[in-house]
C-alpha positions in Angstrom: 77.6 3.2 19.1 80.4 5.1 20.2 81.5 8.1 18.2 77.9 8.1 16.6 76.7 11.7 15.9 74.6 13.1 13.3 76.2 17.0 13.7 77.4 17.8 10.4 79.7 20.6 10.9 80.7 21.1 7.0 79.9 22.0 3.9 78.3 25.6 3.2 78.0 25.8 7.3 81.5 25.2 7.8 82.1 28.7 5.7 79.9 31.0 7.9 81.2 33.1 10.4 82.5 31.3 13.3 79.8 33.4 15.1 76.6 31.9 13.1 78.1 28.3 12.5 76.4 27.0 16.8 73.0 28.8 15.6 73.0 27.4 12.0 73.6 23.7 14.0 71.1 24.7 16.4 68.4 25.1 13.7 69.7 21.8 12.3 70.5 23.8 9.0 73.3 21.5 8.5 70.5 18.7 8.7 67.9 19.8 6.2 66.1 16.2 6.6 63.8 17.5 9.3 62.7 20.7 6.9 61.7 18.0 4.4 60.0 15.8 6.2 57.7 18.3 7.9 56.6 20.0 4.5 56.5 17.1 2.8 52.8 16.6 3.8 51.9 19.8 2.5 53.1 18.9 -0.6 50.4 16.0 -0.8 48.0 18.3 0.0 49.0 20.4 -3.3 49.2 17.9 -5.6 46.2 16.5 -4.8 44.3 20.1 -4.0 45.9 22.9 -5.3 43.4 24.9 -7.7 46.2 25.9 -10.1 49.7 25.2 -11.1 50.5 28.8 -10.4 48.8 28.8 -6.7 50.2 25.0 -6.1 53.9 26.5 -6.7 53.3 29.8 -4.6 51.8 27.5 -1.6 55.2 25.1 -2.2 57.5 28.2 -1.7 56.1 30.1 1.3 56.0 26.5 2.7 59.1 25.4 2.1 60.5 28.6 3.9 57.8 27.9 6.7 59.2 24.4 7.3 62.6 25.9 7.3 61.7 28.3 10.3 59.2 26.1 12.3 61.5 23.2 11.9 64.5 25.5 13.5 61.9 26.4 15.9 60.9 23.3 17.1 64.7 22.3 17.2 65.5 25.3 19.4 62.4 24.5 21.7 63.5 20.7 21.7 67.3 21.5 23.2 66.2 24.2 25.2 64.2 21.4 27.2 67.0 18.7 26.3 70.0 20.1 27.0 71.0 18.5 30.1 69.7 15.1 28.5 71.8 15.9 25.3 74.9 15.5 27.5 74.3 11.6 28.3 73.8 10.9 24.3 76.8 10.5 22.3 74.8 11.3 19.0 73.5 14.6 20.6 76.1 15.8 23.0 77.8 17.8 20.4 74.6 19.9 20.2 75.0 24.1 21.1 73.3 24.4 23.6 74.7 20.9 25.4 78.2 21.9 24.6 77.8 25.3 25.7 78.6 26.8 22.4 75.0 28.7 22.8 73.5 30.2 25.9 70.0 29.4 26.7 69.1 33.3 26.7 70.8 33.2 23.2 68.5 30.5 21.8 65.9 32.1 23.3 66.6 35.1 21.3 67.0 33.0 18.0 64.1 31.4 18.7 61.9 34.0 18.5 63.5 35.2 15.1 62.8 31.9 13.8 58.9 32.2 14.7 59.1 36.1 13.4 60.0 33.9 9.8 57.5 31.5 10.3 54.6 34.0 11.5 55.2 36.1 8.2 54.5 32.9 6.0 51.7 31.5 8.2 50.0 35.4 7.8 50.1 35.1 3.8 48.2 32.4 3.8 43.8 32.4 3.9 42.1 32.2 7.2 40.9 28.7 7.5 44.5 27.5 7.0 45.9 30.4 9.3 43.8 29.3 12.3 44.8 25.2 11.4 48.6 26.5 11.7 47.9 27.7 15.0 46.8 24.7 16.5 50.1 23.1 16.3 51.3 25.8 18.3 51.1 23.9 21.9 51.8 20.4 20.7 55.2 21.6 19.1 56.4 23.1 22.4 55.0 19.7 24.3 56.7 17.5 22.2 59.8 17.1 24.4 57.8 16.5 27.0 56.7 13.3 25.2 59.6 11.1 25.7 59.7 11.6 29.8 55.9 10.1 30.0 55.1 7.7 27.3 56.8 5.0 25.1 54.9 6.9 22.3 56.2 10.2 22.0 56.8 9.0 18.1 52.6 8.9 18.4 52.9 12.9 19.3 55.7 14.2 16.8 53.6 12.3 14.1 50.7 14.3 15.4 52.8 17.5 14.6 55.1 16.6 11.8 52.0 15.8 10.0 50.2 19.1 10.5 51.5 21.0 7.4 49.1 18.7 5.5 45.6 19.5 7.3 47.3 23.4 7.2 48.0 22.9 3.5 44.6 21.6 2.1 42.6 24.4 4.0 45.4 26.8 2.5 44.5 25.0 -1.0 41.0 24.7 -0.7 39.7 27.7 2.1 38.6 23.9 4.5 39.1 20.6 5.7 37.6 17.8 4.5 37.3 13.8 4.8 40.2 13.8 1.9 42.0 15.9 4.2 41.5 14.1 7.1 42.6 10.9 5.6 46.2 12.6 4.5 46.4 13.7 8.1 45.9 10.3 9.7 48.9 8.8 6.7 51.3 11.3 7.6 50.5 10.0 11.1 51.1 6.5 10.3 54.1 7.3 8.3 56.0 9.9 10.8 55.1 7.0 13.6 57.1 4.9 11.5 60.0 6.3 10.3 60.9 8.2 13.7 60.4 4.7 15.4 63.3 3.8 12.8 64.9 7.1 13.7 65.0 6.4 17.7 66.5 3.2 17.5 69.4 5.2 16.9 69.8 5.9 20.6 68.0 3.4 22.4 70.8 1.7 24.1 71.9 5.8 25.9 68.1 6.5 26.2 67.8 3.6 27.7 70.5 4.5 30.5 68.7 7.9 31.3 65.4 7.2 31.0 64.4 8.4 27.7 61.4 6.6 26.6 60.3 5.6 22.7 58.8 3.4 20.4 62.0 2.0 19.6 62.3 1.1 22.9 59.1 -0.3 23.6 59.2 -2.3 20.2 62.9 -3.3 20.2 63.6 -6.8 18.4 59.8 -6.7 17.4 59.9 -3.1 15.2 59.6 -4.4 12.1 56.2 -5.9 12.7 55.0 -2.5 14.2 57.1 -0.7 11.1 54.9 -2.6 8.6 51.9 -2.1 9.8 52.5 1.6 10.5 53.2 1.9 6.7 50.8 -0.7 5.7 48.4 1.8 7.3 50.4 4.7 5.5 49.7 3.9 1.8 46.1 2.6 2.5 45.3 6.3 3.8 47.2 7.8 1.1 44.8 5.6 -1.3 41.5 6.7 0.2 42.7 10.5 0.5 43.4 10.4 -3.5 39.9 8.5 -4.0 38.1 11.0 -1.6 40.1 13.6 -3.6 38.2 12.5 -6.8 42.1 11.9 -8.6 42.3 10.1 -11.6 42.8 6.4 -11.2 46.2 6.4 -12.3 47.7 8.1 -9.4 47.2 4.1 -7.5 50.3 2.6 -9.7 51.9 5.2 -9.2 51.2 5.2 -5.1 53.0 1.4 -5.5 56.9 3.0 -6.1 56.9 4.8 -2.7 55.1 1.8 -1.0 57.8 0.0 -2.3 60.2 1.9 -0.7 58.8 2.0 2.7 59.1 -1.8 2.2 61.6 -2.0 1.6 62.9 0.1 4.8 61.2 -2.7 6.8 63.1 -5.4 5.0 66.7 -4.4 5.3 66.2 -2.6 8.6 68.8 -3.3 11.0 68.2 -1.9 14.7 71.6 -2.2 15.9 73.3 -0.4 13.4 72.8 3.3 13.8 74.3 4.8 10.8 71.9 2.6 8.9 69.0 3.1 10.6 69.9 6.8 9.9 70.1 6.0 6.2 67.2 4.3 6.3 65.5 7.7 8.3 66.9 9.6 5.6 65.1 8.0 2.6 62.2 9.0 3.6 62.3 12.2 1.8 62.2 10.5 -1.8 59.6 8.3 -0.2 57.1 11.8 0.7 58.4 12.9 -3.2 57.5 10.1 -5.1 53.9 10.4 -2.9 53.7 14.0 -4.5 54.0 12.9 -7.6 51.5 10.1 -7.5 49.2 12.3 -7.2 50.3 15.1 -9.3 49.8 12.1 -11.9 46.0 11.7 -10.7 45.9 15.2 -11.5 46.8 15.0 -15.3 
């Protein structure tokens, strides 16, 4: 693996000022992947939920924006607790704060811009979903604890990566419900997965400093856990659209992502990074294609 990294240093971030270029890669800017897939969850709740087109594409907006800040956030947090970690990784020790490029009082300062951002979105939103958004609050900063105690801290960031869709149906609806609940415990399931994929990216380094993970604990035996974790994905997605009283026709439509998640399992190769990267990567058209499904249970 040496030479892997996933720091991409280009592109529109390689034409900001040299001053904002460290803080743009500590927000993972340069890596919008992360933005995606933590919003992506709120956009099942929209499809399925939303009382309007109009209100459905307001809530898509502010939460795009949201996942843009809290992702940053949780980034910031995340290296602030890693940085002396990051160092040992070859992917990761390119990172800002590893490298030195930012000071930790520095992040700590971006850092709280970024949850100015996100506090502004979550505060145009109605009360039920306000109070759900809070509760993500401790788990987010916890997170990095994860990997230092248990060979499931995949189990915790699906916990967290999957809040915006329990925040999105009571900011949809004014509540939770058992439809709700169901595309909670999918987005579960499928963060559990694909971050399993993810991790295999460093297992051998995090294996060296003591870095535990799913991919670790799995190893030559992930594909089994992969396929049941999104096995387990598209059955919740089904009963969350049934609960949700869509129109039938959102089930053949559920099949195209399903298909893709299969085929993630198939062709997954744990000792090749870049691919398992790739493979990490697809995931976004996987969580659009789910938005669609049941945008077409809505028609």
């Amino acid at each position: 693996m040496a030479g892997h990294t996933d720091i991409r240093a280009e592109g529109w971030v390689a034409r900001l000022p040299s001053g904002w270029r460290p803080f743009a890669l500590l927000a993972r800017f340069d890596r919008p992947i992360g933005a995606w897939l933590l919003v992506l969850p709120g956009f099942w709740a929209f499809a399925a939920a939303a009382p309007s087109w109009p209100e459905g594409l307001r809530l898509t907006l502010l939460f795009l924006l949201g996942a843009f800040a809290m992702r940053g956030a949780g980034c910031v947090v995340n290296d602030l607790w890693d940085r002396d970690l990051d160092r040992q990784v070859e992917r990761t020790r390119g990172r800002p704060l590893a490298s030195g490029a930012v000071r930790p009082v520095q992040a700590l300062a971006f850092l709280a811009a970024l949850c100015l951002v996100g506090a502004v979105v979550l505060f145009q939103l109605p009360v039920a979903a306000i109070l759900v958004g809070l509760g993500s609050l401790v788990p987010i900063a916890l997170y990095p604890l994860a990997k230092r105690v248990t060979d499931w801290p995949q189990a915790v960031l699906g916990f967290v990566f999957s809040w915006a869709a329990p925040t999105g149906w009571a900011a949809a609806t004014g509540g939770l419900d058992s439809a709700a609940l169901a595309l909670w415990a999918a987005g579960f399931f499928w963060i559990l997965g694909y971050d399993t994929i993810y991790a295999h990216q460093d297992r051998e380094d995090d294996a060296q400093v003591g870095i535990r993970s799913t991919a670790r604990k799995f190893g030559e035996r992930s594909k089994p856990f992969l396929a049941a974790c999104y096995a387990a994905t598209v059955v919740l997605l089904a009963l969350s659209g049934w609960l949700a009283g869509l129109h039938w026709g959102f089930l053949p439509a559920l099949l195209v992502p399903a298909g893709l998640l299969a085929w993630q399992v198939a062709t997954l190769d744990i000792h090749d990074p870049a691919r398992c990267l790739r493979l990490f990567k697809l995931n976004r058209e996987v969580g659009l294609l789910v938005a669609l499904a049941f945008l077409v249970g809505r028609l």
